[in-house]
C-alpha positions in Angstrom: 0.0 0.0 0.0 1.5 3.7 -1.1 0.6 6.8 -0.6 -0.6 7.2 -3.8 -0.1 5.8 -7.0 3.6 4.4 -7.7 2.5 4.0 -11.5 1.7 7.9 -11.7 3.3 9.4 -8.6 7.1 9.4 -8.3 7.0 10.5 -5.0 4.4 7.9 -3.6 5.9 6.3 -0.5 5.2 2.2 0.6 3.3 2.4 4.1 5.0 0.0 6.1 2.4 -0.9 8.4 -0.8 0.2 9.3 -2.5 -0.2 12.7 -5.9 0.6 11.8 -7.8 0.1 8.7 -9.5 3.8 8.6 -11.3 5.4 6.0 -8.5 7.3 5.0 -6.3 4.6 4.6 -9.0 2.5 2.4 -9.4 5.9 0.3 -5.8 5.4 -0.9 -6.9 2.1 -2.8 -8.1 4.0 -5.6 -10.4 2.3 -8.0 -10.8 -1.5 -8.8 -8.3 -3.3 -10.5 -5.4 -3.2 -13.5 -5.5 -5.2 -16.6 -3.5 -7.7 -14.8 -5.5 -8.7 -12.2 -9.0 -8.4 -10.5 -10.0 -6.2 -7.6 -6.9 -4.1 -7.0 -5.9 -2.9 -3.8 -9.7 -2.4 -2.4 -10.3 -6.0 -2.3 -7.2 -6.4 -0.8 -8.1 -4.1 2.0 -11.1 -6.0 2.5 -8.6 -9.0 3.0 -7.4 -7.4 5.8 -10.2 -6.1 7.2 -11.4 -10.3 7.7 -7.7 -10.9 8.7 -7.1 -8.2 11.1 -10.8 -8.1 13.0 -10.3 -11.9 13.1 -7.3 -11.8 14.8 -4.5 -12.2 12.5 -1.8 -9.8 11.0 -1.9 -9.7 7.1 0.7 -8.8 4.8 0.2 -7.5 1.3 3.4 -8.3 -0.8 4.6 -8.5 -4.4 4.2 -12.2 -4.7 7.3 -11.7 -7.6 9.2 -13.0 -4.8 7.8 -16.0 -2.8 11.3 -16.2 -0.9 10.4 -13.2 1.0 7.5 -14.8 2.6 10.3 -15.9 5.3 10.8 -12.5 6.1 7.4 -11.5 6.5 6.6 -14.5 8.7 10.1 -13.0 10.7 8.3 -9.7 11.1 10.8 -8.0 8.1 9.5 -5.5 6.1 8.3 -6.6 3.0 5.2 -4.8 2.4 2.1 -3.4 4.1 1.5 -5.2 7.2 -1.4 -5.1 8.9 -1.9 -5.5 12.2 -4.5 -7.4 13.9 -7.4 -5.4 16.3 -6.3 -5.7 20.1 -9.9 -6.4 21.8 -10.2 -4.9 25.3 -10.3 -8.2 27.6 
């Protein structure tokens, strides 16, 4: 996830990890989807919505490399990680 566009916006920036799945942050998605694929990055947030209010972390990665999947299982940044919702005990 970037703060804008990489495609279109040289100074877009990778977001390394976001806490909180806002409105703001799902506003950066953009629109639905590239020739190359189906849903874009909105249906990815919605991923990790499920993930993250089930529990779990999430990680949206280029999948380019499946070697890095070690590091993101180690906590390395390899993308946008998402972190799960702490519930109040």
């Amino acid at each position: 996830l970037y703060t804008a566009d990489p495609h279109s916006d040289p100074q877009a920036r990778l977001i390394p990890v976001v806490e909180r799945l806002t409105e703001e942050v799902e506003a950066l998605a953009g629109g639905a989807g590239s020739r190359l694929g189906t849903g874009g990055m909105i249906t990815k947030l919605h991923a990790a919505r499920i993930c993250t209010e089930a529990g779990c972390d999430m990680v949206i990665m280029n999948g380019a490399q499946p070697e890095l999947l070690y590091d993101a299982v180690n906590g390395e940044g390899v993308g946008t990680r998402f972190l799960r919702e702490r519930k109040n005990a």
